[in-house]
DRENLUMKOL-558208 format. One line per 5 residues: number of its first residue (from 0); their letters; for each residue x, y, z of N, C-alpha, C, O. Coordinates in Angstrom, 2 decimals, always signed. Example, Ala and Ser with C-alpha at 12.3 -4.5 7.8 and 13.67 -1.06 7.14 Angstrom:
<atoms>
0 = AS = +13.19:-5.69:+7.80:+12.30:-4.50:+7.80:+13.20:-3.30:+7.80:+14.24:-3.32:+8.46 | +12.85:-2.25:+7.08:+13.67:-1.06:+7.14:+12.90:+0.03:+7.87:+13.41:+1.14:+8.04
</atoms>
This chain:
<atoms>
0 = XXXXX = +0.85:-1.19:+0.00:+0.00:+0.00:+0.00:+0.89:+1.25:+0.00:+1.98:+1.22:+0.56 | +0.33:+2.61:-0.76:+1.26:+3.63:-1.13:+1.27:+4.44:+0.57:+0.31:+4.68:+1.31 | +2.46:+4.66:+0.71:+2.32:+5.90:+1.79:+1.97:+7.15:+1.42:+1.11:+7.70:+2.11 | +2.52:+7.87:+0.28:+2.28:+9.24:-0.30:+1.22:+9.47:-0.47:+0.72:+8.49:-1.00 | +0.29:+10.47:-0.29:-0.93:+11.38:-0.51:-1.48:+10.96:-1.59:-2.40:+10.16:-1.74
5 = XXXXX = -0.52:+11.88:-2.77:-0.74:+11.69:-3.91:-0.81:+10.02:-4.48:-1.72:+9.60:-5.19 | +0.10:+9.38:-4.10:-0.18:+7.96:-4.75:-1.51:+7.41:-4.16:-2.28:+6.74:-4.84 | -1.73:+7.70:-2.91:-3.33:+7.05:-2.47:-3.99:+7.67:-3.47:-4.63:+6.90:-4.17 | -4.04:+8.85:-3.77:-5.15:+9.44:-4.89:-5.40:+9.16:-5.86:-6.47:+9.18:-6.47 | -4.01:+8.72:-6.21:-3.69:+7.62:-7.48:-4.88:+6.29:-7.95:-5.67:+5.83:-8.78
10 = XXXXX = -4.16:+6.16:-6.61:-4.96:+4.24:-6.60:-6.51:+4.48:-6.41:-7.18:+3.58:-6.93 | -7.18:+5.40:-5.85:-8.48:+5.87:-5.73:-8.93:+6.21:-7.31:-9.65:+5.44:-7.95 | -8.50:+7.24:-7.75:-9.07:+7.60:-9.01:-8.71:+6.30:-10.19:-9.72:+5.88:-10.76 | -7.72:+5.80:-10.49:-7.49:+4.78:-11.12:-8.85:+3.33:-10.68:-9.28:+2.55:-11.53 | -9.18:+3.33:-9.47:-9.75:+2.45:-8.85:-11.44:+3.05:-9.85:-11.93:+2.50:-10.84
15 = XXXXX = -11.72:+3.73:-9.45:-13.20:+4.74:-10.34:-12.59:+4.43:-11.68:-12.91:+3.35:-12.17 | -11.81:+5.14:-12.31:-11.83:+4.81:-13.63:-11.86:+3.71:-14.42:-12.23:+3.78:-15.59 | -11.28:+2.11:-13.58:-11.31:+1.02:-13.81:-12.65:+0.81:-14.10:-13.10:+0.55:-15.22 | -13.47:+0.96:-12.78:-15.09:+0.63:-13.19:-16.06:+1.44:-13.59:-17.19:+0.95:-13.55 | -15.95:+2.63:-14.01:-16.25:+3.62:-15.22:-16.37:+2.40:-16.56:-17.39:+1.88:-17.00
20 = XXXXX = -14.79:+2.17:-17.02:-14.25:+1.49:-18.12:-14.97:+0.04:-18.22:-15.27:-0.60:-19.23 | -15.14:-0.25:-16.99:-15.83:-1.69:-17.10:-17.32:-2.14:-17.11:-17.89:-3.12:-17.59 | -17.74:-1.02:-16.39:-19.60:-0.77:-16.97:-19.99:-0.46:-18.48:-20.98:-0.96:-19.02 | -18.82:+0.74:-19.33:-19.14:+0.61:-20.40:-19.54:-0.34:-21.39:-20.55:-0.70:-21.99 | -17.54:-0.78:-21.23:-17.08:-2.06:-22.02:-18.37:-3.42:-21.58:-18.94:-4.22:-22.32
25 = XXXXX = -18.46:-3.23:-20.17:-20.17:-4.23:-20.23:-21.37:-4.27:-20.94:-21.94:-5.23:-21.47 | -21.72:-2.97:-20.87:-23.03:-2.39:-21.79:-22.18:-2.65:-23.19:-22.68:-3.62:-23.78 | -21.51:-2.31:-23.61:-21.12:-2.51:-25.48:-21.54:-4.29:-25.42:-22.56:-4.73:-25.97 | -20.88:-4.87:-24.90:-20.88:-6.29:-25.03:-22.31:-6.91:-25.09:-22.81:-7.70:-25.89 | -22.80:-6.30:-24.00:-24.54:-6.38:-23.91:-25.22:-6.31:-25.30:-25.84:-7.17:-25.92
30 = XXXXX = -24.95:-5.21:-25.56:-25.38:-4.90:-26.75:-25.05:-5.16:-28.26:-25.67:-5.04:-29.32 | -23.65:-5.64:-27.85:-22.92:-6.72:-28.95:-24.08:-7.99:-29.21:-24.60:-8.20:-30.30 | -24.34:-8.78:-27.95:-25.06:-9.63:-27.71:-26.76:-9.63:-28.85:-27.39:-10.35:-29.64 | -26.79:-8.73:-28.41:-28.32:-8.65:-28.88:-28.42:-8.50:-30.39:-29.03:-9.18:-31.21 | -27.88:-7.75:-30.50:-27.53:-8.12:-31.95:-27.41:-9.44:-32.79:-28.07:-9.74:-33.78
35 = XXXXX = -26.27:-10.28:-32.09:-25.91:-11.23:-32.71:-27.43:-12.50:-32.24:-27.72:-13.50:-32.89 | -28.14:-12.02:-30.96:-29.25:-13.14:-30.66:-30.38:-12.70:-31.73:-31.04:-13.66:-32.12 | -30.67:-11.71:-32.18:-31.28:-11.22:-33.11:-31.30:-11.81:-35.00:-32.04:-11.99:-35.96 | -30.06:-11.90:-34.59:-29.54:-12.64:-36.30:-29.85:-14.06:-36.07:-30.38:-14.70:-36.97 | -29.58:-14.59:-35.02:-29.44:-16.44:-34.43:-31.40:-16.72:-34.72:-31.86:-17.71:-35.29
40 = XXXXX = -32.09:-15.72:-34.24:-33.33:-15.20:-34.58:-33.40:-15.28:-35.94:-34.14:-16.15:-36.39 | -32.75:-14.54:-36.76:-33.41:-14.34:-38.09:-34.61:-13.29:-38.14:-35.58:-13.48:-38.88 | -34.51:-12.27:-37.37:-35.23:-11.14:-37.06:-34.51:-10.02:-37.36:-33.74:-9.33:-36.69 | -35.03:-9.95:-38.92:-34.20:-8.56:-39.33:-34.20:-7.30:-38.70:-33.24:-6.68:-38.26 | -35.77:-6.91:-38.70:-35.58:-5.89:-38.33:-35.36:-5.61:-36.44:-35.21:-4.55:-35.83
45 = XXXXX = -35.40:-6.78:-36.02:-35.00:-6.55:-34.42:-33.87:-6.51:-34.86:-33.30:-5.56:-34.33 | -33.10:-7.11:-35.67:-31.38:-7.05:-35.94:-30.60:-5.62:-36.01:-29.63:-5.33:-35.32 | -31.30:-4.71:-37.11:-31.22:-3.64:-37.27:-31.60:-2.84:-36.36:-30.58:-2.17:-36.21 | -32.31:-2.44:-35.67:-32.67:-1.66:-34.55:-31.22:-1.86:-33.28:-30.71:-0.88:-32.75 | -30.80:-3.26:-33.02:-30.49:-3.67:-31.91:-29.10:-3.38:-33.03:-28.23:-2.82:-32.36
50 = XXXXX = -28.80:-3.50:-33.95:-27.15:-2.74:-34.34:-27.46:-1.51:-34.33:-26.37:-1.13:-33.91 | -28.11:-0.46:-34.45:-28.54:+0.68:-34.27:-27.79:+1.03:-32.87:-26.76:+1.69:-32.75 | -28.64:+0.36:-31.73:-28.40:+0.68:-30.45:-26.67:+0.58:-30.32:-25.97:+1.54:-29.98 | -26.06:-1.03:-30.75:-25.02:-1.58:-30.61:-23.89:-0.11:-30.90:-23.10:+0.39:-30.11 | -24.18:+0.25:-32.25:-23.28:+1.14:-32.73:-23.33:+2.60:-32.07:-22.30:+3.23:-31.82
55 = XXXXX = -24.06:+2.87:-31.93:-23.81:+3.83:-30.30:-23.50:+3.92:-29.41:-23.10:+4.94:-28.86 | -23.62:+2.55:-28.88:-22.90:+2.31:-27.58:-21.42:+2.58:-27.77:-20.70:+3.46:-27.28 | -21.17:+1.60:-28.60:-19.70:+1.24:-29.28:-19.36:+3.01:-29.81:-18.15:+3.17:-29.67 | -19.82:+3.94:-30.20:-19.20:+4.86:-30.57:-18.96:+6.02:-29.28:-18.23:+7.00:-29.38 | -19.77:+5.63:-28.02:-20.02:+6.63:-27.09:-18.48:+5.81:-26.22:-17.52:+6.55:-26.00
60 = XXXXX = -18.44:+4.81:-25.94:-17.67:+4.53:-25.71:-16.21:+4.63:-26.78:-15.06:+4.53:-26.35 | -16.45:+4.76:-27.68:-15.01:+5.32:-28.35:-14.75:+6.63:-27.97:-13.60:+6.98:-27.68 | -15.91:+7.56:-27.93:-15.60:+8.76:-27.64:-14.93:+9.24:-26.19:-14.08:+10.13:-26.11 | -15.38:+8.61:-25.25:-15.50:+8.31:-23.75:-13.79:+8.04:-23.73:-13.21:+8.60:-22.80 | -12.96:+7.25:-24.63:-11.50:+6.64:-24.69:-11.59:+5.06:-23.85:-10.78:+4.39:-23.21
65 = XXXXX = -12.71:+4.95:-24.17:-12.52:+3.16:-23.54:-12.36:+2.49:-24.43:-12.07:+1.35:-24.08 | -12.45:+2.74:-26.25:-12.23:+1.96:-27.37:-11.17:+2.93:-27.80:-11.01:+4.11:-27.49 | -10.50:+2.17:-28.55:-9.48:+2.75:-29.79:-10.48:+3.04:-31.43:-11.33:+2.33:-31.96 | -9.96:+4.28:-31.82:-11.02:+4.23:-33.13:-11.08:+2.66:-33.84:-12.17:+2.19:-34.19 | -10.20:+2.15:-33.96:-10.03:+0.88:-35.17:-10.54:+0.20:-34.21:-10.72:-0.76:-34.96
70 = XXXXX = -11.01:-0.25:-33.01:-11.06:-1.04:-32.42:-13.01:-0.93:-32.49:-13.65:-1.96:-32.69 | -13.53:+0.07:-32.34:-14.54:+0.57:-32.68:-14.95:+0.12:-34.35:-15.89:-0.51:-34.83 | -14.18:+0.54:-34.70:-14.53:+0.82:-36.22:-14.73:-0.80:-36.71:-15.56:-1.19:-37.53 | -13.89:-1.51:-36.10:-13.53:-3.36:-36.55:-15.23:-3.59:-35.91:-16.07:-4.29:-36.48 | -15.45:-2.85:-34.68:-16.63:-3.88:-34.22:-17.90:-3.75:-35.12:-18.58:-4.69:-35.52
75 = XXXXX = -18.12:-2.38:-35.38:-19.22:-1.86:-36.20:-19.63:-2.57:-37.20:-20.75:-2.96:-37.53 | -17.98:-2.76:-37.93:-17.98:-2.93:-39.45:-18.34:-4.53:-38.84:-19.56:-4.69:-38.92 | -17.74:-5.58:-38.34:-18.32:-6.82:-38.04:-20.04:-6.68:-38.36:-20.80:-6.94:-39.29 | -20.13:-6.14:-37.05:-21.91:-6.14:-36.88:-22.66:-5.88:-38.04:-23.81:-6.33:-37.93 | -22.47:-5.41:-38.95:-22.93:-4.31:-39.85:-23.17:-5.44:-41.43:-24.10:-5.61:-42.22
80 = XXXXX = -21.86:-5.95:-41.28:-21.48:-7.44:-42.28:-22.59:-8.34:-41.74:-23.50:-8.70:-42.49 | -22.51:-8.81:-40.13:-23.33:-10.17:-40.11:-24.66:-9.50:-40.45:-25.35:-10.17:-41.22 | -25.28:-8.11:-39.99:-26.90:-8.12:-40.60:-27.06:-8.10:-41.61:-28.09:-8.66:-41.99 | -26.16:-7.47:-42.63:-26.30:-7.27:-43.66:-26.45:-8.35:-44.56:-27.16:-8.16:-45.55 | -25.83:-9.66:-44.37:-25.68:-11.10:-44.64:-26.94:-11.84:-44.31:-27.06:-12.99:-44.71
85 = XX = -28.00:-11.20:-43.51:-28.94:-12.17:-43.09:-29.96:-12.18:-44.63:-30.69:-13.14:-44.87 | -29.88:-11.13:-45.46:-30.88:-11.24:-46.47:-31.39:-12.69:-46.97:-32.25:-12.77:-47.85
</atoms>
């Protein structure tokens, strides 16, 4: 454990930002999910709505700095391919 002030403050704010980062990255995944149960469905248009949601999440969290753009951009473009494929 830190003795210094500042390093306790450290480990405090780092400690919040961890689970900031990890509620997001939860909700994206969530919503990754639904998507893909949507296609397993064969429910287009729940598919589309629920990548709708997906890709917001995924972009609020890029914006937020819990994604990397490409890392964002790879997931979208995934999601975007499998609905688009359900025709």
């Amino acid at each position: 454990m830190a003795n210094i002030k500042s390093a306790k403050k450290r480990i405090l704010v780092n400690k919040t930002k961890a689970d900031r980062n990890k509620a997001i990255k939860s909700g994206v995944k969530t919503a990754i999910k639904k998507v893909n149960a949507a296609i397993e469905a064969k429910d287009k248009e729940a598919a589309k709505s629920a990548l709708l949601a997906a890709t917001s999440a995924i972009d609020k969290a890029t914006k937020k700095g819990v994604y990397h753009k490409n890392t964002s951009a790879r997931k979208v473009s995934r999601l975007a391919t499998a609905v688009n494929k359900m025709a």
